[in-house]
N, C-alpha and C positions, 0 to 999 in steps of 0.2 A: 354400483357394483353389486352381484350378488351374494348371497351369503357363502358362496365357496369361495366367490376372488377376493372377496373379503380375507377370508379362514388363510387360503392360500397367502398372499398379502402377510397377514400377521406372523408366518412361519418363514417368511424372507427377511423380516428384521433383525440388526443384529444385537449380539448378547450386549450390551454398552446400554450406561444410564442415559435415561434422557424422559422426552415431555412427549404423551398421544395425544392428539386433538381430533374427539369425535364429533362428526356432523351430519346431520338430515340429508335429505335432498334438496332441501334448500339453502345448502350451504352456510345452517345456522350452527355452532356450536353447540352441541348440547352434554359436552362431557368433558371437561380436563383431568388428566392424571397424570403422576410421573412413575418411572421405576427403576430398580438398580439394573434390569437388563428387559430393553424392549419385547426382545421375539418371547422372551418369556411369558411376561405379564399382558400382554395383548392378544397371545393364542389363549389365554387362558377365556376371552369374553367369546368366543367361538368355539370351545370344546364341551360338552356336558353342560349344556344349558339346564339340564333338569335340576342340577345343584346350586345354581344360581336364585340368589333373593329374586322375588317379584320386581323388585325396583331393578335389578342388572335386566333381568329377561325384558322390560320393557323397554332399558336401552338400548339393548343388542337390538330388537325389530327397530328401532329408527334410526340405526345407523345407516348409510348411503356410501359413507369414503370415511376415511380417517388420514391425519397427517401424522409425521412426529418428528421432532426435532433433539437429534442427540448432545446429551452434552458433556460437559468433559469429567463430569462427579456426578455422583446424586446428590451432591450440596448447591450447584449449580441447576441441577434439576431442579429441584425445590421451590428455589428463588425462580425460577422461568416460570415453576407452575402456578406459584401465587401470582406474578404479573398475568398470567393468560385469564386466570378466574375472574381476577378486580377488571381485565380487560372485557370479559365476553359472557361472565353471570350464568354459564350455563345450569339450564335447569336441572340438572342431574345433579351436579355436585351439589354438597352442602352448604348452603350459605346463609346468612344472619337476614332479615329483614332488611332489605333495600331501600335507600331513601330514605333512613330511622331519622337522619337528622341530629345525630349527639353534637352537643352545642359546647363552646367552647366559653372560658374568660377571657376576654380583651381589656388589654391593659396598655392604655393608648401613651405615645409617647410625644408626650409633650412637660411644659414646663411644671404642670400641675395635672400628673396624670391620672385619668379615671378609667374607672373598670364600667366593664358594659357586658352584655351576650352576643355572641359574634354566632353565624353556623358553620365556617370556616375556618380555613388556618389561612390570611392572607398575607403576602410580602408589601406588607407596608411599613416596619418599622415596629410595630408593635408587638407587645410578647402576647402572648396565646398560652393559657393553661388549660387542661383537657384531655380528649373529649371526655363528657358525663355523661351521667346515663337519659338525664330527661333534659328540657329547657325547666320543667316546673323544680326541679332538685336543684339544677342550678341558679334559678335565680333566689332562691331559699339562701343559698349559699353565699350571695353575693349582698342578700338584706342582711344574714345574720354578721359577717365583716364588714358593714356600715355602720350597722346597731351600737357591737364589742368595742372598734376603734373608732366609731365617732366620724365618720368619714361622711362629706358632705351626697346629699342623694336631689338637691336641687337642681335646676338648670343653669343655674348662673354657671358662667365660665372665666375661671383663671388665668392670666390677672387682668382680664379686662375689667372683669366687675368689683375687684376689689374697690370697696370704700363708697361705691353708689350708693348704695341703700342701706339700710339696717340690718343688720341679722334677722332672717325668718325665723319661726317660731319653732323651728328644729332647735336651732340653738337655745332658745328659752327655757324649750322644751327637756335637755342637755342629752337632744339625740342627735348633736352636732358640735361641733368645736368651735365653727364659725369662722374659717378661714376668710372668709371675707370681708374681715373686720381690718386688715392690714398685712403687708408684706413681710412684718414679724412674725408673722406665726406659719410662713414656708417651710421652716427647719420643719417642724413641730408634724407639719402636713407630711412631708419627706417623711421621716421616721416612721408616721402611721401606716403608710404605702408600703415603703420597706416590714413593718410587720405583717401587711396582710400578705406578701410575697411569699412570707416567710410560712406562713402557714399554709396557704394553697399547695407550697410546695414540700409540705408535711413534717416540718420541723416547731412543733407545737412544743418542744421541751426548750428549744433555743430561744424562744418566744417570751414564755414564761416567765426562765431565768434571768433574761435581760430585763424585764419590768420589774421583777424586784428586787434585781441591783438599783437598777435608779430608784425605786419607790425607798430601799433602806438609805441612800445617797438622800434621797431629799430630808429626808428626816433627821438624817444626821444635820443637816445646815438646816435646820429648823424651819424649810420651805414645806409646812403642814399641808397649807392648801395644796400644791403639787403632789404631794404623797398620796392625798387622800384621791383627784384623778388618775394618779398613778392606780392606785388599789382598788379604784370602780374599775378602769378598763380590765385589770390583773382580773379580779371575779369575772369580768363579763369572758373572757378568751377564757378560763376554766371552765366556764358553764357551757362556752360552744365546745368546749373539746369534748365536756364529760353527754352531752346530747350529739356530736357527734357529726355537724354538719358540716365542718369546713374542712377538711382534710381532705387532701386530692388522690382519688384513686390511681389517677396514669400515673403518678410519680409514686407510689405507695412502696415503700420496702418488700413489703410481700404480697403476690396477688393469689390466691386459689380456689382453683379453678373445680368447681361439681358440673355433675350430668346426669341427666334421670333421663329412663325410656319409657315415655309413659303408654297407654295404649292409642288413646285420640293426639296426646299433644308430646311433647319430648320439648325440656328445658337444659340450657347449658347456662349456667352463673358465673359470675368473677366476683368473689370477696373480695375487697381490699384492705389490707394492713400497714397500718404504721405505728414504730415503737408499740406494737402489740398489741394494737388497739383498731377493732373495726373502724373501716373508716366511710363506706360506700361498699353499696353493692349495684351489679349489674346484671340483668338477667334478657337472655331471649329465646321465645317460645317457638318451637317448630314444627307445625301442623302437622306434620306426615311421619310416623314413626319412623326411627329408626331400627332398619333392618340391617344396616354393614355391622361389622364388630364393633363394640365396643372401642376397644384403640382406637381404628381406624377414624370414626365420629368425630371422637373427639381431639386427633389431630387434624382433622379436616375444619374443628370448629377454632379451634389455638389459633391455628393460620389466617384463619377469616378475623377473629378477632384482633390479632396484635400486628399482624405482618401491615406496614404501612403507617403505624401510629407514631406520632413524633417524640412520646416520650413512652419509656419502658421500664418495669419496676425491675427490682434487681434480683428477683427470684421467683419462681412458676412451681406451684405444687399441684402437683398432676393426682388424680383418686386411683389413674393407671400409667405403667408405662405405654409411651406409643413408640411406634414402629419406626418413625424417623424423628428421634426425641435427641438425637445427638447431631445431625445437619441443621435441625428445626433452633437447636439452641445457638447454633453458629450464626445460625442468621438473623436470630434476635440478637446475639452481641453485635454483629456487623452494624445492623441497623441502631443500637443503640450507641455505639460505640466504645462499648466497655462492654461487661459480661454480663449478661442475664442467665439464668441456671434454672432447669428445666427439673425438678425434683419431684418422686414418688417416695413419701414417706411411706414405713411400714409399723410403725408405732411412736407413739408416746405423742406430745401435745399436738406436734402437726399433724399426725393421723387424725387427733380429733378436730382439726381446722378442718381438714377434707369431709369427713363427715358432715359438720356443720353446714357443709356448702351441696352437699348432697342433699342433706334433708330441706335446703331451702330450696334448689332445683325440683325437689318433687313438690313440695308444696306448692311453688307458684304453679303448676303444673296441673295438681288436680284442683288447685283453687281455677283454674280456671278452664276446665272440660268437668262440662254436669254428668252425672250418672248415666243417662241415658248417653251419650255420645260416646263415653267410655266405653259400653256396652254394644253399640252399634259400630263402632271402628273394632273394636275388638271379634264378633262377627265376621266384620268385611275380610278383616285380614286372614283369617280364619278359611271364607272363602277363596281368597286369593290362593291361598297356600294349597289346598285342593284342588284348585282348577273350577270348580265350581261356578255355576252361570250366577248364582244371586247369595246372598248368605244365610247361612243355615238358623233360624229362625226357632226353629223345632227340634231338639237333638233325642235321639232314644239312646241308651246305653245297655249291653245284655251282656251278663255272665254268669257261666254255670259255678254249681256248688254241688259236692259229693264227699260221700265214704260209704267207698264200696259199692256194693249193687242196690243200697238201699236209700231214700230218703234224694233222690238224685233231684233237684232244684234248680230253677232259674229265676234272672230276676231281670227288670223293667226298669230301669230310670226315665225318668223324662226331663230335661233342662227346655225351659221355652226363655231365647231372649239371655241367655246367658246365665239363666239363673233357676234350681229345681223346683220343679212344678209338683212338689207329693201327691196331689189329689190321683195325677194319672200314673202314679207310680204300678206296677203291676208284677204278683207271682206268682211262681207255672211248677205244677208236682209234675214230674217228668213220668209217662205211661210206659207201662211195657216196656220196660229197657232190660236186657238180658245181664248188664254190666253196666262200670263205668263206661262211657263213651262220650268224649266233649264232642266229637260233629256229627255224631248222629244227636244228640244231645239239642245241639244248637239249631239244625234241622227242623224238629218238631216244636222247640218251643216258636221260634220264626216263622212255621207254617201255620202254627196255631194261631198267633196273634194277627197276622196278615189276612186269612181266612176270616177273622170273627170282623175286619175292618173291611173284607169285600162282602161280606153278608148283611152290614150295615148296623152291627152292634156299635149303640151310641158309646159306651164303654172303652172300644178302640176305634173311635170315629175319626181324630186327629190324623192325617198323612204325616210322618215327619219328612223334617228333608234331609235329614243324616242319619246311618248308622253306625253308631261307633262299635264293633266287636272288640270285648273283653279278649285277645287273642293274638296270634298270628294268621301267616298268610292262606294256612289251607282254611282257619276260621275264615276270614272273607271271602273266601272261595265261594264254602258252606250258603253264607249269605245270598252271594251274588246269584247261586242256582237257584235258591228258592225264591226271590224274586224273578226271577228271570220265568222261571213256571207258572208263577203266578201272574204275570204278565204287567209287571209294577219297576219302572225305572227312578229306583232311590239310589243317591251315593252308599255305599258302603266302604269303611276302612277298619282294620284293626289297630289297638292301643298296645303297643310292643314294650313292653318294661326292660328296664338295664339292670345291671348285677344287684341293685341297692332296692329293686323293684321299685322306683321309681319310671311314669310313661316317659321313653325317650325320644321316639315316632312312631308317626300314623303311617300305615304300609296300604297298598293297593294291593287289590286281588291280581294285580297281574308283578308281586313282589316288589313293585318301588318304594322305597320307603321315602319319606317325607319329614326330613329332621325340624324340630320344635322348637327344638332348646334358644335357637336363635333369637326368637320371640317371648320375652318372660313371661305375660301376659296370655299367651296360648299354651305356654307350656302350664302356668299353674291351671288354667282350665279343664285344658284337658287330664291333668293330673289327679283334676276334683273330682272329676266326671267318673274315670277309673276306679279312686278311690270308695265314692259312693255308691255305684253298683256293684263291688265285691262285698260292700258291709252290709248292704240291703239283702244281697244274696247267702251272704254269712248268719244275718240274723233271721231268717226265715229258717234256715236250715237247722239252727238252733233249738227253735224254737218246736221243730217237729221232734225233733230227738228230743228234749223237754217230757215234751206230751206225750211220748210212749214210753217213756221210763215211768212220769207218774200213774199212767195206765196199766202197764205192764204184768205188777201186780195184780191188783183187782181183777183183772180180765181172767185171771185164772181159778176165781171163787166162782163156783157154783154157784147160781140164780141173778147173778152179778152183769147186767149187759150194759149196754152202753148210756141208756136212758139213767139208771140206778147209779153208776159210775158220773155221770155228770153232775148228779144230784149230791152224792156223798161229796167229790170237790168243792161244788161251788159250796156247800155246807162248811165244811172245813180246811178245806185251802189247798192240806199238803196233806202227804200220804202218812207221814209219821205222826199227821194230829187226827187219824183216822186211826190209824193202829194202837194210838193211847186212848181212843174212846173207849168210855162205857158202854153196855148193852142201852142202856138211858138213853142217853146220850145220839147214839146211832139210830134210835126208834123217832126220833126227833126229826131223822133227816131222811128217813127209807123207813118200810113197812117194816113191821116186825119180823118175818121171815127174813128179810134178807139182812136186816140188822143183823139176826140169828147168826147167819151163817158167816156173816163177815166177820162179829165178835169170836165164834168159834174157831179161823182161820186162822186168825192172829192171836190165838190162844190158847192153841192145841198141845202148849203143855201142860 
């Protein structure tokens, strides 16, 4: 189809929720979305592309046909969309790493049941605790509930092997109980099993309690030796709770959830909590920024993560509200079968959970994108957002500085690589100017620095490949003529500030602007960029005004020129430690004449 039957197409659907399925020409899926009214949300990827992320405009060209399937809610929607994603992975939506593999506990059912690592949930009878976050976490998990309860980790198998052989040297060792020593000590095995159940499924207080009922139980009836097994296993299950490693995140009372955007890589976390207490974290890395909102992201990443998991904690703290946060909760109770509650605190302890879960999102994030990748993605994106054939490598920045008709200045930044280059930083007194004038202004200093870089002054030898104008749209205008005379095809755009003069967007000479703010990472950039060649341009300007106030004076004593005048500063600094010199004093630093007449100046009463 073409991009009108397409367009056309999207304005025949009707206002009713339901599920779009975009696809190539190969009739690949490469997009699932749902919305509360089709013809709405799907004209919306064929009208004003120019407002569209880099990532929609790359979808919209590979689109070929689109389906869509209404349905009788947007809770209904929701549910269809998550099945079509887990069905068809297209690469446009947001999804977690495929294939990760989170590995589950298997807790086999038989007479003398053991735990194993399964990659699965299978129907065979056995129970499944899960999923985690690694197989290496997990089996950590499964040594330290062997360790704590004594729980056999050899191969022999129950009750076949009961009574063959001797206890191994676990037991000697008393990293064992020794079930194999007889069919008396089944209860005993039971119980252990039962506690580790109890814990995997996060009831570490229930645990506890009941070991030191029976451990004060045994002591009361004088069974010391019991008491005192009792009171090793009691320590050992405090130490794993107070380290933290057996508590099961899918079954956690509370899970919350961070997001960071970073510029190379973007992470989404799940903390886990129980009885208030970390329990497991889960983190996954997303190569390609994200550019959709914020919400959107991270209902798109809720989804991937929970929708389909067989067990669900009883409450979701979100760092934002999302957009379908009350269908999205329905359909975690549906699938949990009781209620799971989708919550954005706005203060007090669970605000600072959410935090916590942000700041470990960003961390694994830049722990893992080195400086330079940061730098080079941040670049690309940069370019992307411009339109740009490669990314800008070399950035100039230019803005004027005045008062009045006098002292009219510009100034030169250079960023090479994302980061400022001073050496080639550069400042321009502005000639002949009848007045304030910013484009006439901009004019001359841009003709001037282009000129000394086609005349082959090593000085402005560099080509950059961006210009950023301090400015609006008739500034890039300004730009784009005088290259364009000089016969030199560089981007130019202007850096547009909002009420707070903070840069909001970069505008084209031909008035489009180009919003930032979407991307934090280009926006503080470019914010730096602005900020630094108004200060560059501020401080030169200062500094001329400076130098003719200290001047000012002197310039107006007889025999007093500019040679005698440099000489009396650098001699004494300031103008008030010239005007308390002595005739001595002054003879030290100028000929005696002009000592003469300067002391005379300043002491003509």
């Amino acid at each position: 189809m073409t991009f009108e039957e397409l367009k056309e197409k999207a304005h025949s659907l009707p206002l009713k929720p339901g599920v779009y399925i975009m696809q190539d020409a190969k009739n690949t899926v490469i997009y699932v979305g749902k919305a509360k009214a089709l013809k709405n949300r799907v004209s919306q990827y064929f009208a004003n592309l120019a407002s569209h992320t880099e990532k929609t405009r790359a979808m919209v060209s590979q689109i070929d046909h689109f389906d869509v399937i209404v349905a009788g809610s947007e809770f209904e929607a929701l549910v269809l969309e998550c099945s079509l994603i887990k069905r068809h992975q297209p690469r446009y939506n947001i999804l977690l790493k495929d294939d990760k593999g989170y590995p589950y506990i298997r807790l086999s059912n038989e007479a003398y049941p053991r735990f194993s690592l399964a990659s699965r949930v299978a129907e065979d009878g056995a129970r499944y605790f899960g999923p985690y976050a690694s197989r290496h976490n997990t089996q950590a998990i499964l040594d330290a509930l062997r360790s704590a309860l004594r729980l056999p980790s050899c191969r022999k198998k129950f009750p076949r092997d009961i009574g063959r052989e001797r206890p191994c040297l676990n037991f000697h060792m008393g990293k064992c109980d020794g079930y194999c020593r007889g069919e008396e000590w089944k209860q005993q095995h039971d119980q252990a099993i039962a506690q580790a159940v109890s814990l995997l499924e996060g009831r570490f207080r229930e645990v506890q309690d009941g070991l030191e009922r029976e451990m004060a139980q045994a002591a009361e009836q004088l069974r010391f030796e019991q008491a005192a097994q009792l009171r090793d296993r009691l320590r050992a299950i405090q130490l794993l709770g107070e380290r933290q490693k057996v508590l099961s995140g899918s079954l956690a009372d509370t899970d919350v959830a961070g997001f960071f955007r970073g510029t190379a890589k973007s992470c989404f976390v799940v903390l886990h909590y129980t009885g208030g207490e970390l329990a497991a974290k889960d983190f996954d890395l997303l190569e390609t920024p994200m550019e959709e909102d914020e919400a959107w992201a991270l209902s798109a990443l809720i989804r991937e993560y929970y929708v389909g998991r067989p067990q669900l904690p009883r409450q979701i703290l979100l760092p934002c509200e999302l957009p379908d946060q009350v269908p999205l909760s329905r359909l975690l109770s549906q699938q949990a079968g009781r209620k799971v509650e989708l919550l954005t605190p706005q203060r007090g302890a669970k605000m600072d959970l959410i935090g916590l879960a942000n700041q470990n999102a960003r961390e694994e994030a830049v722990r893992a994108t080195t400086r330079e990748e940061r730098q080079n993605k941040l670049l690309e994106v940069l370019g992307r957002m411009l339109g740009l054939e490669r990314p800008p490598r070399r950035m100039e920045s230019y803005d004027i500085s005045n008062q009045g008709a006098s002292d009219i200045v510009a100034s030169m930044v250079v960023y090479v690589d994302g980061r400022p280059l001073k050496r080639d930083y550069r400042r321009f007194k502005l000639k002949d100017m009848a007045g304030p004038d910013d484009y006439a202004s901009m004019e001359q200093v841009l003709t001037r620095r282009f000129r000394r870089y086609l005349d082959g002054d090593e000085k402005f030898a560099p080509r950059p490949d961006l210009l950023l104008i301090d400015g609006g749209r008739e500034h890039v205008r300004v730009a784009r003529r005088v290259l364009e005379q000089m016969g030199l095809d560089i981007p130019a755009f202007g850096m547009v500030k909002d009420g707070r003069h903070r840069t909001r967007a970069l505008v084209h000479p031909d008035g489009r602007e180009i919003g930032i703010q979407s991307v934090p990472a280009v926006f503080a950039l470019v914010g730096q960029i602005q900020e630094e060649t108004h200060r560059f341009a501020i401080e030169y300007h200062r500094q001329l005004q400076t130098g003719r106030i200290k001047t000012s004076v002197l310039d107006k004593i007889p025999g007093v020129g500019q040679t005698r005048r440099q000489q009396l500063l650098k001699h004494f600094k300031t103008l008030k430690a010239i005007r308390a010199a002595s005739l001595e004093e002054l003879q030290q630093a100028v000929p005696r004449n002009t000592a003469q007449a300067v002391f005379a100046y300043f002491h003509r009463e």
